[in-house]
C-alpha positions as CSV (number, residue, x, y, z in Angstrom):
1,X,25.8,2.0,12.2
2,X,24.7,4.1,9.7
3,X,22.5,0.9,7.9
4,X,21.2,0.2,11.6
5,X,19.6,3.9,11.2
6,X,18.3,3.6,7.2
7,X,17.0,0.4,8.8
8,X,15.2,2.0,11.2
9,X,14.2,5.1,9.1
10,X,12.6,2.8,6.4
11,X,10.7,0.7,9.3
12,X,9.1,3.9,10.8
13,X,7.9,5.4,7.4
14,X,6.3,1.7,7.0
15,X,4.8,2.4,10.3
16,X,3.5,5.6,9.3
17,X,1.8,3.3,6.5
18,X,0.4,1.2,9.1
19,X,-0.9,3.8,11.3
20,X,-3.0,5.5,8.7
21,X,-5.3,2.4,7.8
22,X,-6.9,3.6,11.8
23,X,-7.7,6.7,9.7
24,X,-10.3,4.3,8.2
25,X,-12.0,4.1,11.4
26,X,-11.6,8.2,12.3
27,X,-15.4,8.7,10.4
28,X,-17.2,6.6,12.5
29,X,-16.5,8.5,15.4
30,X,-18.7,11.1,13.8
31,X,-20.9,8.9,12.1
32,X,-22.6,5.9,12.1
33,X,-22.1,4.5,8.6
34,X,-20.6,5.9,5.7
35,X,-22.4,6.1,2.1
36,X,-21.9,3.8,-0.4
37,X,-21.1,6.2,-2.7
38,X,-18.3,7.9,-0.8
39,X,-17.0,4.3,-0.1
40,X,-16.4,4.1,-4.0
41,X,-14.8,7.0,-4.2
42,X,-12.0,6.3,-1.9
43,X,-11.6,2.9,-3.9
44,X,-11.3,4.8,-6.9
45,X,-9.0,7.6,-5.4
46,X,-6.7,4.5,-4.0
47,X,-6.7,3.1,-7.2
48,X,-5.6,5.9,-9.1
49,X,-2.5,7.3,-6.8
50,X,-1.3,3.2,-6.7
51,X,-1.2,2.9,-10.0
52,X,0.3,6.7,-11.1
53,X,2.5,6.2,-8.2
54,X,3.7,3.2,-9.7
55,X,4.1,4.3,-13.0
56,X,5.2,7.6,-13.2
57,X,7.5,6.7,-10.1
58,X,8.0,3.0,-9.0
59,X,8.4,2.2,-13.3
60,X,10.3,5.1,-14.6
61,X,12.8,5.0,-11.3
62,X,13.2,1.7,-12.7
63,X,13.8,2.3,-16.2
64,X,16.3,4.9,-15.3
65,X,18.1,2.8,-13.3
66,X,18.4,0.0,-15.9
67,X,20.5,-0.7,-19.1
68,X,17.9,-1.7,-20.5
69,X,13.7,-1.7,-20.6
70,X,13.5,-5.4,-20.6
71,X,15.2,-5.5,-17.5
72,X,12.5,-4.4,-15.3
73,X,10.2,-6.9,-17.0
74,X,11.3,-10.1,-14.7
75,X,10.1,-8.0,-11.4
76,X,6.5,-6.7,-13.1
77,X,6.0,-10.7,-13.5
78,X,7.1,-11.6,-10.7
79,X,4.8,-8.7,-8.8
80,X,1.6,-10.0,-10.4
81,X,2.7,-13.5,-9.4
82,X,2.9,-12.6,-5.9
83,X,-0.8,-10.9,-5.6
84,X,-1.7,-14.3,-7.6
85,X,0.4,-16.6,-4.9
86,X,-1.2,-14.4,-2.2
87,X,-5.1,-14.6,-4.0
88,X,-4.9,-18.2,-3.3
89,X,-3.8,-18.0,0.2
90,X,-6.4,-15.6,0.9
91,X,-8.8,-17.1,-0.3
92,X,-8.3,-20.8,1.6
93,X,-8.8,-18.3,4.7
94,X,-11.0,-16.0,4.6
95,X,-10.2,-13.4,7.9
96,X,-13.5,-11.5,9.5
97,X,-13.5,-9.1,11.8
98,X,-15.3,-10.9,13.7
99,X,-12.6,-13.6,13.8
100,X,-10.6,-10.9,14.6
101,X,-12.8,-10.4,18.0
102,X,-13.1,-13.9,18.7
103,X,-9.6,-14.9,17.7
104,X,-7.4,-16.9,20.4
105,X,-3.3,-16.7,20.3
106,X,-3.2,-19.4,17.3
107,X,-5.6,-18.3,15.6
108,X,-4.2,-14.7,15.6
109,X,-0.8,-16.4,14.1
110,X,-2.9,-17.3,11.3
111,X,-4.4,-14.2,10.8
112,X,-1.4,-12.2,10.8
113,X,0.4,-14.5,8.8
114,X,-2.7,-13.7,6.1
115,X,-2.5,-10.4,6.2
116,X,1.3,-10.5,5.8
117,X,0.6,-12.2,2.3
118,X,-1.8,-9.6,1.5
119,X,-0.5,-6.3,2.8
120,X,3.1,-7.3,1.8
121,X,2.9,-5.5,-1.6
122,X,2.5,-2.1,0.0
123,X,5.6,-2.6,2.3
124,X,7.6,-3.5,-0.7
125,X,6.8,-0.7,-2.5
126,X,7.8,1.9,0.4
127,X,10.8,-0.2,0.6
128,X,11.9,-0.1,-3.0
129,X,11.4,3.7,-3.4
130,X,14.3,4.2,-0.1
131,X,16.8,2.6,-2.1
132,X,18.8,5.8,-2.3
133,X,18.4,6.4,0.9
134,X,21.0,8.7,2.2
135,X,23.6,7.9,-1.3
136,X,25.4,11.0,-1.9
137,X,24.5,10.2,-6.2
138,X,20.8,10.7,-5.2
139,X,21.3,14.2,-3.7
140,X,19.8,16.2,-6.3
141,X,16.4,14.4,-5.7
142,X,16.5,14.2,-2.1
143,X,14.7,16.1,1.0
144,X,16.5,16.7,4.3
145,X,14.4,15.0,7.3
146,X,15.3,14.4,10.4
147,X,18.8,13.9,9.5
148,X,18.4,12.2,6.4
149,X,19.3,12.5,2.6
150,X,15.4,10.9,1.9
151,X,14.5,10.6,-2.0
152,X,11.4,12.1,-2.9
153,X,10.2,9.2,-4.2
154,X,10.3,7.7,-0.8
155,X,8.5,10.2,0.2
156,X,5.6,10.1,-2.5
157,X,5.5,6.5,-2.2
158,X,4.9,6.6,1.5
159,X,2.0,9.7,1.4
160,X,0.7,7.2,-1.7
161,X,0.4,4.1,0.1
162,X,-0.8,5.8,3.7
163,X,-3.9,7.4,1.3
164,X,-4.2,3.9,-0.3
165,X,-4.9,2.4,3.4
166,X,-7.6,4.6,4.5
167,X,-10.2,2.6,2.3
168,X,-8.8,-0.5,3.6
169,X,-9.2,0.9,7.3
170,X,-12.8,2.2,6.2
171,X,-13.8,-1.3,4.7
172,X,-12.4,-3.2,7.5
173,X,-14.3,-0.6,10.0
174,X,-17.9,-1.1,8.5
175,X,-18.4,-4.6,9.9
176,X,-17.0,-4.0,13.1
177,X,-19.6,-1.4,13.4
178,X,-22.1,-3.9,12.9
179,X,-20.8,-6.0,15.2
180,X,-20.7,-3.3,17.9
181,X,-16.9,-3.0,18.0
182,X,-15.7,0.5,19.8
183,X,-14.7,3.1,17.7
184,X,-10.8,2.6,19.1
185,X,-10.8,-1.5,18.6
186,X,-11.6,-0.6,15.1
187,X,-8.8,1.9,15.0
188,X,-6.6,-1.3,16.5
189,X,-8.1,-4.1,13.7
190,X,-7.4,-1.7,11.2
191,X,-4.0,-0.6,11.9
192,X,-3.4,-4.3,13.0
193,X,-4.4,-5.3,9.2
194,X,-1.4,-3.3,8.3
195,X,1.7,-4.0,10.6
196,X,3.6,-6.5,8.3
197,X,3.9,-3.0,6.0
198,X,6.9,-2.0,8.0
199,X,8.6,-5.5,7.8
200,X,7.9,-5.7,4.1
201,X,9.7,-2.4,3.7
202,X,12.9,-3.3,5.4
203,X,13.3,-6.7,3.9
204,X,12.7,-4.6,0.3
205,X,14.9,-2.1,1.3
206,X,17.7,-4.5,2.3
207,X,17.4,-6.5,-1.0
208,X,17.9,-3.6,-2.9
209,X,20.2,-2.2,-1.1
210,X,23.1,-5.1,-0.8
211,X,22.0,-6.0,-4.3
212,X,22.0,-2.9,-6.6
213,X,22.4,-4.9,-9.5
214,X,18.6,-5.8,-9.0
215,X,17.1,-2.7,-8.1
216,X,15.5,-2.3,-11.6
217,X,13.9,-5.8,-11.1
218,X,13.0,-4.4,-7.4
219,X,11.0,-1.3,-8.5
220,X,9.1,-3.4,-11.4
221,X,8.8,-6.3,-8.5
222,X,6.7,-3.5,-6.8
223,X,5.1,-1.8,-9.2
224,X,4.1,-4.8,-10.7
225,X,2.1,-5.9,-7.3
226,X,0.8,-2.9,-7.0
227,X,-0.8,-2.5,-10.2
228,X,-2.1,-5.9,-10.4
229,X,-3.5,-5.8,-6.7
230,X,-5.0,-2.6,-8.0
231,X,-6.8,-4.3,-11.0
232,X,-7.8,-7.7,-9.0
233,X,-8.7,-6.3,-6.1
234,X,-9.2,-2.2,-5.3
235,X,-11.5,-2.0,-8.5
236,X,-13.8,-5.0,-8.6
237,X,-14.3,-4.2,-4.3
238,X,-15.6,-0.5,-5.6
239,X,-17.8,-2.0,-8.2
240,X,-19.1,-4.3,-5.9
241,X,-19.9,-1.9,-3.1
242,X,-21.7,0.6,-5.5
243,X,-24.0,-2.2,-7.2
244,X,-27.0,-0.6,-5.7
245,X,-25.7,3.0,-7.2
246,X,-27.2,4.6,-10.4
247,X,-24.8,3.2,-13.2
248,X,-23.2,0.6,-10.5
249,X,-20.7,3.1,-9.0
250,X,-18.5,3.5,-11.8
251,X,-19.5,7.6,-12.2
252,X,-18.0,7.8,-8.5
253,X,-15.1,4.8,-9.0
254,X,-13.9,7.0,-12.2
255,X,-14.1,10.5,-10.4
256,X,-11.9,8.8,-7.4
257,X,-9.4,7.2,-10.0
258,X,-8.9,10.9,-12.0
259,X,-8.7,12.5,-8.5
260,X,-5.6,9.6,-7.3
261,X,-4.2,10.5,-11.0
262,X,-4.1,14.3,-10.7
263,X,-3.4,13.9,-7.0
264,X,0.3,11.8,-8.1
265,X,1.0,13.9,-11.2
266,X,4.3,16.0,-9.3
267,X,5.9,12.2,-9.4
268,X,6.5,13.2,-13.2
269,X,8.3,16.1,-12.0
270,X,10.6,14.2,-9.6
């Protein structure tokens, strides 16, 4: 009984995940478009917490938890070769939100089933930082919610990734505009993007909860992703976006990155 409610615990704070990509789509309720420049510098701010969340958290959880260093090297590999595995799904189908509009019931299958590969990192990550969820040898870094012994790093994980999907909701938002979408169908596409967060987190949690011996390979598994979905993605989308910017973007892509990295700095402290 008392899985059945981490279970559920873990799924809702991969909800909460989710929910804030629709943040994304909040600005254009006020405005018609927003500025290149601002655009970068929530890339760059996404970029920095994912990867000092990653490091000072998902890594150092995971060297503490192991016998050795070189133990949390097979999960960092096998991260990156997940965002790999997932670069070459994506990019056989490319999803648009106008797909998304036009989309019938098979064709939705296959969208969502994209999206899983791509927004699967994130869930893991929230999933792998619950692993002490409720373990009476993590109550000295715990916080009492709802009824729960929840480890702070859980809970700077899942602030870090709901920050990290505002971007996404804003870059997923800015075509639908153009396309005339409502202001809460984009909230919907961009919260929709996000969903298989909360199944990536449970199927995380589980694994490294029935298999402890693993949980170092679990928290470089994640950070791994994350850092390499970081490089491959978050940072060339920010260059690419502020081409047209004086120095192509990367006075605004640094200032959001140092921002993310000051921003995650109380994980050393955990």
């Amino acid at each position: 009984m008392a899985l059945l409610g981490n279970l559920i615990f873990v799924f809702l704070a991969g909800l909460v995940t989710a929910l804030a990509t629709g943040l994304g789509a909040i600005p254009f309720f006020l405005v018609d478009d927003v500025s290149d420049r601002w655009n970068v510098v929530l890339w760059g701010l996404a970029s920095g917490i994912m990867v000092s969340a990653s490091v000072f958290g998902l890594v150092f959880e995971g060297l503490s938890a192991a016998d050795s260093p070189l133990e949390i090297v097979p999960g960092l590999i096998a991260g990156v070769v997940l965002v790999v595995v997932a670069h070459e799904v994506i990019e056989g189908y490319e999803v648009s939100p106008k797909t998304y509009e036009e989309a019938d019931f098979r064709k939705l299958l296959l969208i969502l089933g994209v999206l899983t590969v791509h927004s699967f990192p994130e869930g893991v990550a929230v999933g792998v930082s619950f692993a002490d969820l409720g373990l009476e040898q993590a109550a000295g870094t715990t916080l009492g919610l709802f009824g729960f012994a929840v480890p702070l790093l859980a809970v700077f994980m899942t602030v870090a990734i709901s920050i990290h999907n505002v971007p996404e909701g804003v870059a997923i938002s800015i075509p639908l505009r153009t396309l005339g979408v409502s202001e809460w169908k984009m909230v919907w596409w961009a919260v929709f993007s996000s969903l298989p967060q909360p199944i990536g987190a449970v199927i995380a949690f589980l694994f490294v909860r029935v298999a402890r011996e693993f949980l170092p390979v679990g928290f470089g598994f994640a950070a791994g992703a994350m850092v390499y979905l970081v490089v491959t993605e978050f940072v060339p989308e920010a260059l690419d976006i502020g081409e047209g910017l004086p120095g192509g973007g990367r006075r605004e892509l640094l200032f959001g990155v140092v921002t993310g990295v000051l921003a995650m700095l109380p994980l050393l402290f955990v």
